[in-house]
C-alpha positions as CSV (number, residue, x, y, z in Angstrom):
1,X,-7.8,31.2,40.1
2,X,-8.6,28.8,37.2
3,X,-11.8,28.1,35.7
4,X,-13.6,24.8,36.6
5,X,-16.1,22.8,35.2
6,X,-19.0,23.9,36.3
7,X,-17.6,27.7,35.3
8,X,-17.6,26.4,31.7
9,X,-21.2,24.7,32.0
10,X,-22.5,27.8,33.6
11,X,-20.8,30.1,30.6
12,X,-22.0,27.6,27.9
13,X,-25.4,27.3,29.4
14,X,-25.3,23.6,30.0
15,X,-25.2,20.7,32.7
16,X,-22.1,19.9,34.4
17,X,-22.1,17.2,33.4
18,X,-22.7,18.2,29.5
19,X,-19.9,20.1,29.2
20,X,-17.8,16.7,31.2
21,X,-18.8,14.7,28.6
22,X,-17.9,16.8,25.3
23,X,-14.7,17.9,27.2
24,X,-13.9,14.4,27.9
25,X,-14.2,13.5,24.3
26,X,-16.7,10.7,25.8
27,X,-17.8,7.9,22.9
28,X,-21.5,8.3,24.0
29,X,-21.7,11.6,23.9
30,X,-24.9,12.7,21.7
31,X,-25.0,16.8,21.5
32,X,-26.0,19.4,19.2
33,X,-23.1,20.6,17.3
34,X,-24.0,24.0,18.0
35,X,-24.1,23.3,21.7
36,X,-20.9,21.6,21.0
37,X,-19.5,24.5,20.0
38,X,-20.8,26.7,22.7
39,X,-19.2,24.1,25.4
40,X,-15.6,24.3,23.6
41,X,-15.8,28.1,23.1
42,X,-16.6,28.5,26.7
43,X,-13.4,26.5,27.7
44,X,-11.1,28.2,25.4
45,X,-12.3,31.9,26.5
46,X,-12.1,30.7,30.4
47,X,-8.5,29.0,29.8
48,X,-10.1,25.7,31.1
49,X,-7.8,23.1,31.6
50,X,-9.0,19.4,32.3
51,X,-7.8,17.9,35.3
52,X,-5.6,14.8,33.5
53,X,-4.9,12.9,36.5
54,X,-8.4,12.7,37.4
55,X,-10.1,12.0,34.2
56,X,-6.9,9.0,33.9
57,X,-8.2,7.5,37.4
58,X,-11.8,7.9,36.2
59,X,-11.6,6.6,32.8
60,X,-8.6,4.5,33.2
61,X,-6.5,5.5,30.7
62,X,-4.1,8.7,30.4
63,X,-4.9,9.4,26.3
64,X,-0.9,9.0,26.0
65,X,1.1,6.4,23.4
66,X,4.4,5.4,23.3
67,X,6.7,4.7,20.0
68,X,9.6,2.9,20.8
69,X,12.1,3.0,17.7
70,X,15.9,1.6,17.9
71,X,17.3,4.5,17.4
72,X,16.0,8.1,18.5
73,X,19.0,10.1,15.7
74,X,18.6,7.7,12.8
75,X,16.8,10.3,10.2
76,X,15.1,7.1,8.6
77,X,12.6,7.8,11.5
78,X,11.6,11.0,10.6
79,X,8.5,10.4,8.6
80,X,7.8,7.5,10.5
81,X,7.1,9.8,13.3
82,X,5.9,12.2,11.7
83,X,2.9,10.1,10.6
84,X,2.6,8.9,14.5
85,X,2.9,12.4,15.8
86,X,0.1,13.6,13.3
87,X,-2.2,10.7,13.6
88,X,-1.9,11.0,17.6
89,X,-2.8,14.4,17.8
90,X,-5.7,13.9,15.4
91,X,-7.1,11.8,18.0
92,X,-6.3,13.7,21.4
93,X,-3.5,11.7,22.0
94,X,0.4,12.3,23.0
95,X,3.5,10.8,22.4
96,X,6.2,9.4,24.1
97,X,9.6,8.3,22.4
98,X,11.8,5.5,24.2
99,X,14.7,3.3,22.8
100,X,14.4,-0.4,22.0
101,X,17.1,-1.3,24.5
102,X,14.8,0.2,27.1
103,X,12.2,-3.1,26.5
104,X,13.0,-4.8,29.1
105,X,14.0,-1.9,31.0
106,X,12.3,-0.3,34.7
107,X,11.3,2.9,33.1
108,X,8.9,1.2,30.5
109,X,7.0,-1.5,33.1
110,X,6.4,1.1,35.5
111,X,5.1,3.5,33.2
112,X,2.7,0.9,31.8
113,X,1.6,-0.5,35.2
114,X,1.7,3.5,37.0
115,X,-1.5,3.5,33.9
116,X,0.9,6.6,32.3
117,X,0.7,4.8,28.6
118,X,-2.2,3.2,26.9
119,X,-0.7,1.6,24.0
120,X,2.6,1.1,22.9
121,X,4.1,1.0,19.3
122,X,7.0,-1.0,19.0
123,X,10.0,-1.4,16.1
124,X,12.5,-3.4,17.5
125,X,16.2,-3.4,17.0
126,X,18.3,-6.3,16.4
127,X,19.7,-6.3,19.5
128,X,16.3,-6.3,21.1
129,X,15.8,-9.7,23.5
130,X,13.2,-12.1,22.7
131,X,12.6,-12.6,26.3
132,X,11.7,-8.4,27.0
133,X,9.4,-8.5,24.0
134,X,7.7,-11.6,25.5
135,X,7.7,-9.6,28.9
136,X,6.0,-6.3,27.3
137,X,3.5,-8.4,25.3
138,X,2.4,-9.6,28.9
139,X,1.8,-6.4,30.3
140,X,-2.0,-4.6,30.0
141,X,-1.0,-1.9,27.1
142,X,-1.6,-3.0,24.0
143,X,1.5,-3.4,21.6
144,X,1.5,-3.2,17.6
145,X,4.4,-4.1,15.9
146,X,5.8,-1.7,13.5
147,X,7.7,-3.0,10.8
148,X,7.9,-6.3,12.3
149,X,6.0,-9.5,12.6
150,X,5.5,-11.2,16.3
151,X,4.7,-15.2,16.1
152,X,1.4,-15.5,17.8
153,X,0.5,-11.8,18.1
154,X,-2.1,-9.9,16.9
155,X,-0.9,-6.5,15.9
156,X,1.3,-5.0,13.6
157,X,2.2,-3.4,10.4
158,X,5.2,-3.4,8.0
159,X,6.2,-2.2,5.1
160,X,6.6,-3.4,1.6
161,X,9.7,-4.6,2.0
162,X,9.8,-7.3,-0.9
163,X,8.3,-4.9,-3.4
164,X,10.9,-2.0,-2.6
165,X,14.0,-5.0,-3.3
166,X,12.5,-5.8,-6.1
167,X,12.5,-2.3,-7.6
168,X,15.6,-1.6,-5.8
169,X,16.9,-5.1,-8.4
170,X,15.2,-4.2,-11.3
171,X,16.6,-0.8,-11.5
172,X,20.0,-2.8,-11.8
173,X,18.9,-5.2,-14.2
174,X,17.6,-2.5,-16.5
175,X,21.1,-0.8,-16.3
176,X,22.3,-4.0,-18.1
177,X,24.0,-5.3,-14.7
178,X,23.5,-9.3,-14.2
179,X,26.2,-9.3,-11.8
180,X,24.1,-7.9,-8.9
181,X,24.5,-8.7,-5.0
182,X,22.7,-8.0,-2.0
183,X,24.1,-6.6,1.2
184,X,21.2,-7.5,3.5
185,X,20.3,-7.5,7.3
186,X,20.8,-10.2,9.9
187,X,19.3,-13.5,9.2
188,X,17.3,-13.1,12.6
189,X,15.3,-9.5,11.4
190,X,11.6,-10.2,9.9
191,X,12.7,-7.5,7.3
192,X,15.9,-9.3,5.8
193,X,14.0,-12.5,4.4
194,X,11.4,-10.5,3.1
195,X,14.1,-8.0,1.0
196,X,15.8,-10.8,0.4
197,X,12.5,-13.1,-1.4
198,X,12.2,-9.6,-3.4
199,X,15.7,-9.6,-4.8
200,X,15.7,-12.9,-5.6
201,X,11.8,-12.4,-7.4
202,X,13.3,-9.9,-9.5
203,X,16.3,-11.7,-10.5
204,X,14.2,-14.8,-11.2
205,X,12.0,-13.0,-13.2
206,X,14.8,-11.6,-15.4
207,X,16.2,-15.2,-15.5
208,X,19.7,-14.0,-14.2
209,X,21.1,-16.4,-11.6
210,X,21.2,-15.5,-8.3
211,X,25.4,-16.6,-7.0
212,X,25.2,-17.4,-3.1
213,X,28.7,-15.8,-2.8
214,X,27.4,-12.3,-3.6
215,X,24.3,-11.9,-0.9
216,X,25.9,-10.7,2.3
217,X,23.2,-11.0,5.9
218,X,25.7,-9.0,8.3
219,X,23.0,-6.0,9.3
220,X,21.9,-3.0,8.7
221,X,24.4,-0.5,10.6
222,X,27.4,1.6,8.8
223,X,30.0,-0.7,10.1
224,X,27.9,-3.9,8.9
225,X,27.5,-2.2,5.4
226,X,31.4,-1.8,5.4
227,X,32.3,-5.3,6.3
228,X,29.8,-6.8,3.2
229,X,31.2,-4.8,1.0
230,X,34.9,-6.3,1.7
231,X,33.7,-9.5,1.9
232,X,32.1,-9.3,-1.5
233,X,35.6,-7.9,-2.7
234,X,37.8,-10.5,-1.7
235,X,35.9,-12.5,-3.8
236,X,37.5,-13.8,-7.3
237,X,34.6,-12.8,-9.2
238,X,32.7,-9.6,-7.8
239,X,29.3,-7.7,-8.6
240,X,28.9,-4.9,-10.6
241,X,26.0,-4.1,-9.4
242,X,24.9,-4.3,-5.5
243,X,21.3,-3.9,-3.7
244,X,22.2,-2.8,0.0
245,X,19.1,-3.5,2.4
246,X,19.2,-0.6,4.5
247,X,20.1,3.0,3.7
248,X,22.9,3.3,6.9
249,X,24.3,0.4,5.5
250,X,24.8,1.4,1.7
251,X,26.2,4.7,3.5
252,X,29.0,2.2,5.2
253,X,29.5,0.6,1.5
254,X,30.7,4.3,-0.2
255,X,32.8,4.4,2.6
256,X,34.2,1.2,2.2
257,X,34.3,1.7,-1.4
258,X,36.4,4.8,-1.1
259,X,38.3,3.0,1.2
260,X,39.4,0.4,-1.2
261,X,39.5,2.0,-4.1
262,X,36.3,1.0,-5.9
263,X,34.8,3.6,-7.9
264,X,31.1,4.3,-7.5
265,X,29.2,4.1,-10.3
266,X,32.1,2.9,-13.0
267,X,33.0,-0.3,-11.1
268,X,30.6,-0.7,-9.0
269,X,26.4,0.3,-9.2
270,X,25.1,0.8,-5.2
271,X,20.9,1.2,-4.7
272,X,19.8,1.4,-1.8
273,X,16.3,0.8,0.0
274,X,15.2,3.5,2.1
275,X,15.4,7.7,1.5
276,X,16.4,10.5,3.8
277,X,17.7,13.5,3.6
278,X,21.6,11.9,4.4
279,X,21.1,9.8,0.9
280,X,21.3,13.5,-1.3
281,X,24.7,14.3,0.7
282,X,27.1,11.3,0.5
283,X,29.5,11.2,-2.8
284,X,27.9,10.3,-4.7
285,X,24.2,10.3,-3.6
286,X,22.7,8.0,-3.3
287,X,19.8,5.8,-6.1
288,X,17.5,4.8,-3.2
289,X,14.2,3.1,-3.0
290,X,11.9,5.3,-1.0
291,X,9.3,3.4,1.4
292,X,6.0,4.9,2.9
293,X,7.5,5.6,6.4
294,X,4.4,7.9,7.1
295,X,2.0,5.9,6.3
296,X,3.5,3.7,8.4
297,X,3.1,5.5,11.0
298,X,-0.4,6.6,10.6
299,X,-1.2,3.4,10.1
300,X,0.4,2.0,13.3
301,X,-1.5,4.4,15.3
302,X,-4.4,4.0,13.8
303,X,-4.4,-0.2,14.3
304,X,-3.3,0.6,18.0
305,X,-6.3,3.3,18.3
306,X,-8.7,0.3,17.1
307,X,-6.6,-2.5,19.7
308,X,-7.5,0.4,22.7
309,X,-11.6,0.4,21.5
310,X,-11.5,-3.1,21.4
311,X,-11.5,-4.0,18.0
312,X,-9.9,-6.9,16.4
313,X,-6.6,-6.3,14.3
314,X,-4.3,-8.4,12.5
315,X,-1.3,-7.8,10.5
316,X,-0.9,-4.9,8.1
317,X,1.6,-4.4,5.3
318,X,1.3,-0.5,3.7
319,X,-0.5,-1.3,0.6
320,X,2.0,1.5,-1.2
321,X,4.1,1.3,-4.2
322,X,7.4,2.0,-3.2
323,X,9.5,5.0,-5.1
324,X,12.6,4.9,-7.1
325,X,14.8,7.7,-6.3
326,X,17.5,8.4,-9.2
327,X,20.7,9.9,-8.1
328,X,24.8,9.5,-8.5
329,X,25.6,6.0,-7.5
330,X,24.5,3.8,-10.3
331,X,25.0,3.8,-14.1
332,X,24.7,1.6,-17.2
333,X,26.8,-1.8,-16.5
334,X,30.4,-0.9,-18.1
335,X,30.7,-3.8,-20.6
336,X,33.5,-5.8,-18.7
337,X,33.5,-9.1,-16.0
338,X,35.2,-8.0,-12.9
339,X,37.7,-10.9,-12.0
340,X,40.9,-10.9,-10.0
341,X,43.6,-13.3,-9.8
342,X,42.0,-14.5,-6.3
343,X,41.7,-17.8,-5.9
């Protein structure tokens, strides 16, 4: 038989409704730390285990979050949720993961109006409909934006993204390469002006034009790397140098590269913004801009925590510098103008 409540009290030496309270992790509670401890020492000696449902219809809420990423396999999310999953824990809380593409979706509504998720954190995709995020924004769980910025909305935190471009450029530009493009992300993403506004700040700076042919806005994915990459090469005069906004997609460009016959570093310089683990294995691996994905996270739950207590939040970007990460794929601008006989 399993212990109850008043097994626990009776062990610790305390009210019922003592032990409830520090069990319950109440806000008001107001105990002696030693008769803290005797409360919690009690539980863990007589296996106590709250009664969830119960203390969810009581308290209304279930102390359970949800992340919702784009992508569940892309390894750009590790530290991301690894800061969630710590932060979460920290505070009593677990975590659910779901898919973007599930926004507007049955399973996430009911889940929010069953009272199964308190909060939600949400990075969308850009494939994500306008129209479901307006939906979720409507329901009672409180959303905060991660990486993102929603017009009218209260709640969210991104990442340095003009910063890390502008490393990402300068790292070029101190190679000796003026010839620099940028592969960037859909016009439509918050992130892609924002990486964008930090290449061209960098290239302003170093008073190198900036040539309207060589920035690319196709996405973010492998396949959308690939295809800015050809476009930039069909071009008479071509980049030596090239800032690729996402990590998948500066994968997609050595592809391409190889592809095409464009060797990477001697013809062509690739940096990319982002760091993982896949950057160390592609040939060759990857120079990459590392962002503060686990602050990120932390961060995100944290705001949310604050959203749930009924604090006022705003917007949040990571106040972190971002980290250049030398490796195989750029070099020292060879001393040559790339030009073909294209027209």
């Amino acid at each position: 038989m399993s212990a109850t409540l008043s097994d626990v009290a009776a062990r610790a030496g305390v009210s019922i409704s003592a032990a409830s309270r520090v069990l319950s992790r109440a806000p008001s509670t107001r105990v002696r730390p030693e008769t803290r401890d005797r409360i919690e020492t009690a539980a863990r000696d007589l296996g106590y285990r709250p009664n969830f449902a119960g203390r969810a219809l009581k308290l209304a809420r279930s102390d359970v979050l949800a992340m919702i990423v784009p992508d569940l396999t892309n390894p750009l999310n590790s530290e991301l949720l690894r800061g969630v999953d710590e932060a979460a824990t920290q505070n009593d809380y677990l975590m659910l993961l779901g898919r973007s593409e599930d926004v507007g979706g049955a399973m996430i509504g009911r889940l929010i109006g069953e009272g199964r998720v308190d909060g939600i954190l949400l990075q969308t995709g850009d494939d994500t409909r306008p129209e479901d995020v307006r939906e979720l924004l409507g329901q009672r769980a409180p959303v905060i934006f991660i990486n993102s910025v929603e017009a009218g909305h209260a709640g969210s935190v991104t990442l340095p993204n003009a910063a890390a471009a502008a490393v990402a450029t300068r790292h070029l530009l101190q190679l000796g390469h003026t010839k620099i493009a940028l592969v960037g992300g859909l016009p439509s993403v918050f992130t892609s002006a924002d990486r964008e506004s930090g290449y061209r700040a960098a290239m302003a700076d170093a008073e190198v034009a900036v040539r309207g042919p060589w920035l690319t806005r196709l996405g973010y994915t492998a396949e959308q790397g690939r295809r800015g990459l050809r476009r930039l090469w069909r071009l008479k005069r071509r980049p030596t140098g090239v800032v690729v906004g996402n990590l998948n997609a500066a994968i997609g460009v050595l592809a391409e590269a190889r592809a095409i016959g464009v060797a990477v570093p001697d013809e062509l310089s690739v940096v990319a913004l982002h760091d993982a683990w896949t950057a160390e294995q592609t040939a060759p691996a990857l120079t990459c801009v590392r962002m503060p994905m686990y602050d990120l996270g932390r961060t995100g739950v944290e705001l949310l925590l604050d959203k749930l207590r009924g604090t006022d939040v705003g917007n949040v970007m990571i106040n972190s510098e971002p980290e250049l990460v030398v490796r195989h794929s750029t070099a020292p601008a060879a001393d040559r103008d790339f030009v073909t006989s294209k027209e």
